[in-house]
C-alpha positions as YAML, in Angstrom:
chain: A
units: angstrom
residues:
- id: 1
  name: UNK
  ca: [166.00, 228.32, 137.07]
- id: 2
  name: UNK
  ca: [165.97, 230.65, 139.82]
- id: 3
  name: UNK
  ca: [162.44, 232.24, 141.44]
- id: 4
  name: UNK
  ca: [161.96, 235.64, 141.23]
- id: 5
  name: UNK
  ca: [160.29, 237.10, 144.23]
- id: 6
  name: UNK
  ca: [158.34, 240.35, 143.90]
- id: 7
  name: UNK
  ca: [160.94, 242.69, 145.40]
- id: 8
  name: UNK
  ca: [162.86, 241.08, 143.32]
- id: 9
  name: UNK
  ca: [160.45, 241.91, 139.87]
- id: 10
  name: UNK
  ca: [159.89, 245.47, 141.01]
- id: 11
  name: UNK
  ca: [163.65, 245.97, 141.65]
- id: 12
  name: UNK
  ca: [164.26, 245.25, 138.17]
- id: 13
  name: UNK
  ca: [161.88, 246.87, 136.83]
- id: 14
  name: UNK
  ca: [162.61, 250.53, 139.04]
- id: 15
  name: UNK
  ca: [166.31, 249.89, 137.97]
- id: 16
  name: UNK
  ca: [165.40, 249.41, 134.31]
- id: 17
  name: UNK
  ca: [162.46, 252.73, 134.15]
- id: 18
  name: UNK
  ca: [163.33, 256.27, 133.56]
- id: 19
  name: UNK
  ca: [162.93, 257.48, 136.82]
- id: 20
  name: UNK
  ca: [166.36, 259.02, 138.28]
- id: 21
  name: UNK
  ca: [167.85, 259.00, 141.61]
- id: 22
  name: UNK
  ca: [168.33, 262.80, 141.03]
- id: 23
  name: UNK
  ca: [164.74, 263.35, 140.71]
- id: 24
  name: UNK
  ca: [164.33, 262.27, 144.46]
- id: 25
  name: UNK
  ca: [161.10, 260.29, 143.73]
- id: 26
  name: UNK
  ca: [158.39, 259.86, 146.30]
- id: 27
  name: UNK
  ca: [156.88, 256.43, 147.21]
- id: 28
  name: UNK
  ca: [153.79, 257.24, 144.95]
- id: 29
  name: UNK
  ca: [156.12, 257.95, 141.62]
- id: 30
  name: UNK
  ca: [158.05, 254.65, 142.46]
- id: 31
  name: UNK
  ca: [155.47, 252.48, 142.50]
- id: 32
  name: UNK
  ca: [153.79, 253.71, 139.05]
- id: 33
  name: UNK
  ca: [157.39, 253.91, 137.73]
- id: 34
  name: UNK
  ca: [157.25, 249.88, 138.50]
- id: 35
  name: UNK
  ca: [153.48, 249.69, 137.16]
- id: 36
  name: UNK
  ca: [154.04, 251.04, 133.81]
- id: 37
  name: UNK
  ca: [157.33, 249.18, 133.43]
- id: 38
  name: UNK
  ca: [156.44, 245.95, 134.14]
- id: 39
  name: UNK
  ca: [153.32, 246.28, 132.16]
- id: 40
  name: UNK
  ca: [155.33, 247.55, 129.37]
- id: 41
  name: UNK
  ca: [158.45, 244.87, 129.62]
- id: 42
  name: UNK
  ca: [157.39, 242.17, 131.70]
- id: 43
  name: UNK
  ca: [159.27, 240.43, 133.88]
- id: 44
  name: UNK
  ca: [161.50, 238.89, 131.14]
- id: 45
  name: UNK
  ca: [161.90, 241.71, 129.31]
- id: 46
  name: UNK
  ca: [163.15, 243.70, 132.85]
- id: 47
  name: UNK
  ca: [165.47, 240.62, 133.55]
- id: 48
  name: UNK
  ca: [167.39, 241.26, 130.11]
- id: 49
  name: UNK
  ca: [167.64, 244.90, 129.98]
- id: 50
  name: UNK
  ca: [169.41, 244.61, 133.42]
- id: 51
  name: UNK
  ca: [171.55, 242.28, 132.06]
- id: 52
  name: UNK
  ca: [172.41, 244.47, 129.44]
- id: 53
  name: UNK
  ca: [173.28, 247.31, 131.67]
- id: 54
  name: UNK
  ca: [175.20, 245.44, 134.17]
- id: 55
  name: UNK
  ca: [177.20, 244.17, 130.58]
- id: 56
  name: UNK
  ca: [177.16, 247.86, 129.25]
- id: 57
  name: UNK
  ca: [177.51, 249.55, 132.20]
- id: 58
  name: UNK
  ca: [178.88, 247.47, 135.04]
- id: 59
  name: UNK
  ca: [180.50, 251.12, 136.49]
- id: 60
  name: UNK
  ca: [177.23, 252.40, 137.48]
- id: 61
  name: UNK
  ca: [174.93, 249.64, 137.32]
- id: 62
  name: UNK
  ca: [175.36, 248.39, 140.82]
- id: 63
  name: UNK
  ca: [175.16, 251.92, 142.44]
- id: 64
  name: UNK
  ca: [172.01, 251.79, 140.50]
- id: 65
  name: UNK
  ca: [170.51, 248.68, 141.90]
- id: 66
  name: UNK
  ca: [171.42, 249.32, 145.08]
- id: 67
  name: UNK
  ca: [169.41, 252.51, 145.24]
- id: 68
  name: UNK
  ca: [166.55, 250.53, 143.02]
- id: 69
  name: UNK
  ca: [166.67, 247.65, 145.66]
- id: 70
  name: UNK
  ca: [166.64, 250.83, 148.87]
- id: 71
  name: UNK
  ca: [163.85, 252.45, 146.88]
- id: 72
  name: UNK
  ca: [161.65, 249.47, 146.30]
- id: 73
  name: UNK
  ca: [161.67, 248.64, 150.13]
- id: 74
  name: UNK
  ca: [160.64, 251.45, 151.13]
- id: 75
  name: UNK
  ca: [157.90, 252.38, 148.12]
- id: 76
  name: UNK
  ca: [156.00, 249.15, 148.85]
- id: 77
  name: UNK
  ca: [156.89, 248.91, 152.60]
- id: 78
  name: UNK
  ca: [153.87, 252.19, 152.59]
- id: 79
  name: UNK
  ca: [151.67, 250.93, 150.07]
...
């Protein structure tokens, strides 16, 4: 069983909420983006639906994370 760290949580959960690249979020609407999504999924249920896009989806799914991953860093590196 591998640890999740808590980049690692909020990752997931950015890459698996509604908020878009495109939308050009700021810090502020990244971290609530991870608030409500982990409090809505928890950290299982943000494991599995990125699972299910990297199965679905494997095309865009790592651009995706990547950016998550970037965005996270940066979001919580301010807070």
């Amino acid at each position: 069983m591998t640890t999740l760290t808590v980049d690692d949580l909020r990752t997931e959960a950015l890459f698996v909420s509604d908020l878009q690249r495109s939308q050009e979020p700021t810090a502020e609407l990244i971290r609530e983006a991870v608030r409500v999504t982990v409090d809505r999924l928890g950290p299982s249920g943000c494991a599995a639906l990125v699972a299910q896009e990297f199965g679905e989806h494997p095309d865009c799914a790592l651009t995706r994370m990547q950016w998550a991953r970037h965005a996270v860093r940066n979001a919580f590196a301010v807070a």
